[in-house]
N, C-alpha and C positions, 0 to 999 in steps of 0.2 A: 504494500500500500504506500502512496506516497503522500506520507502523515505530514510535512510542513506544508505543500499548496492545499490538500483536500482539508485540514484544519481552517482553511479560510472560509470554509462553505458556513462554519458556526460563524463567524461575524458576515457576513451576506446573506442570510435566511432573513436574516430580519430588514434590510433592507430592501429596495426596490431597483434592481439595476440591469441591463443588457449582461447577460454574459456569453461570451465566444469560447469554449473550452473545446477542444478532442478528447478528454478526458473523462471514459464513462463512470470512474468510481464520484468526480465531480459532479455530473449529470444525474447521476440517481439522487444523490445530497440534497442537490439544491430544487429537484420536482418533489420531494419527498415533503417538502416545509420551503415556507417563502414566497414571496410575492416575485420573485425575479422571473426576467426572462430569459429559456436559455437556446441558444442555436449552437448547434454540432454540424460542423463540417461532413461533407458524405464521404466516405471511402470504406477502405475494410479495417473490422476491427480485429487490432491483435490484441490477444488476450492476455500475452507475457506482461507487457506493457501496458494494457486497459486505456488503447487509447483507439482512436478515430485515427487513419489516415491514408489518404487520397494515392496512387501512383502516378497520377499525372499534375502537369505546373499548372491548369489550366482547370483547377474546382471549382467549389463554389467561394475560398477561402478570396480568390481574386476581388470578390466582391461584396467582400466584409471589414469591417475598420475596428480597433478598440482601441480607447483613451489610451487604456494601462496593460500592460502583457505584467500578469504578476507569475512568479515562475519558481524554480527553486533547481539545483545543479547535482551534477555528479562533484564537480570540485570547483574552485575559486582560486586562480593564483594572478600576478600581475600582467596575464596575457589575455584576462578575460573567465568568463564562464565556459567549463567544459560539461561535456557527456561522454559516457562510454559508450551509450548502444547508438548504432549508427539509426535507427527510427525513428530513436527521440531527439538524433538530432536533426532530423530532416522535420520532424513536426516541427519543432521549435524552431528551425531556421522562417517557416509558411507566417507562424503565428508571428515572429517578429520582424516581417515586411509589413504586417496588418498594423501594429502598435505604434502608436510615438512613444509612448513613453517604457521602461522597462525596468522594473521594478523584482529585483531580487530577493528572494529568500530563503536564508541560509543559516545551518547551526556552525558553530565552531571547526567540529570536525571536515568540514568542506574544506576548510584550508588546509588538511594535508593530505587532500585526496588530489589526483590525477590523474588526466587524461590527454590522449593527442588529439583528440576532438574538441575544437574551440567553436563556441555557438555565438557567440558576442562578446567584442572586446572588452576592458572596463571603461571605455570615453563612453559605450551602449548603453551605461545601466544610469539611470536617474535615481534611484536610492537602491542600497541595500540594506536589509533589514535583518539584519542578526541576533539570532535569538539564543541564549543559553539555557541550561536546563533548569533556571527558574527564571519565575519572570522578573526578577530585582536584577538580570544578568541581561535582558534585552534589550534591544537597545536599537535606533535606528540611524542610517549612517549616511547622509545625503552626499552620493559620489562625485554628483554634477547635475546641476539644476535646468533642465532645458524645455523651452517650452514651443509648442507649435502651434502656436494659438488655432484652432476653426474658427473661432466666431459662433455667434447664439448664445443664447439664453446661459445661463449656469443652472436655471433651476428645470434645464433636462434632464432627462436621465443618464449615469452615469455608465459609460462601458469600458465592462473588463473585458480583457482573454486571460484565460487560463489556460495552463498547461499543469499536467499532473504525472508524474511518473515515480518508479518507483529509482531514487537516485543512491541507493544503498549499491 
């Protein structure tokens, strides 16, 4: 299971918000409780991975946008976010063409994990959110502040992408 993103789906049940996930442990969460909305990409699901995804460039994902891509990694080192399985990193490369903003989340132990598979560099991430195994240890780490403005209203509604894997 990948208990740091799908842990997110308890603080977004109670909210009202667009969510873009390939992530079906995500998807069951968040129809389960909540007022949110959720759209899943079409492709095939692998069940290793418990995720949605497509083998062609050209799904429906071309035609979906979200605020924030909130994520979580196989490891973290000064060359960016990596993955080890080469599926989760092609999902996640889809989902963060769609996002401006990209929002990581990561325990400690990410920092001494590795991989030769880089999904985005660290200029990519707009906060990383590093959590310890209490909550007096969390802590949030704003990497680089960047904004792409749309324009409209703010009291829209808010859209994520999710991605869910299991990063163990």
């Amino acid at each position: 299971m990948a208990a740091t993103t799908v842990h997110l789906t308890e603080f977004l049940a109670s909210r009202s918000v667009d969510v873009l996930t390939n992530s079906m442990l995500i998807v069951a969460r968040l129809l389960a409780e909540g007022g949110n909305r959720v759209t899943v990409p079409g492709g095939t699901i692998y069940r290793e991975q418990n995720i949605i995804l497509s083998p062609y460039d050209d799904d429906a994902m071309g035609h979906l946008w979200g605020q924030r891509l909130l994520t979580s990694c196989c490891g973290l080192n000064r060359c960016g976010i990596m993955e080890a399985d080469p599926l989760i990193v092609q999902a996640e490369m889809k989902l963060l063409k769609r996002a401006d903003e990209l929002i990581v989340l990561a325990d400690s132990s990410k920092l001494r994990q590795r991989s030769s598979m880089i999904v985005a560099p660290l200029e990519r991430i707009s906060v990383l959110y590093r959590h310890g195994r209490d909550r007096d240890r969390s802590r949030v780490v704003p990497i680089r502040r960047h904004s792409r403005d749309q324009g409209g209203s703010s009291a829209r509604r808010q859209t994520f992408g999710l991605a869910a894997h299991d990063a163990s």
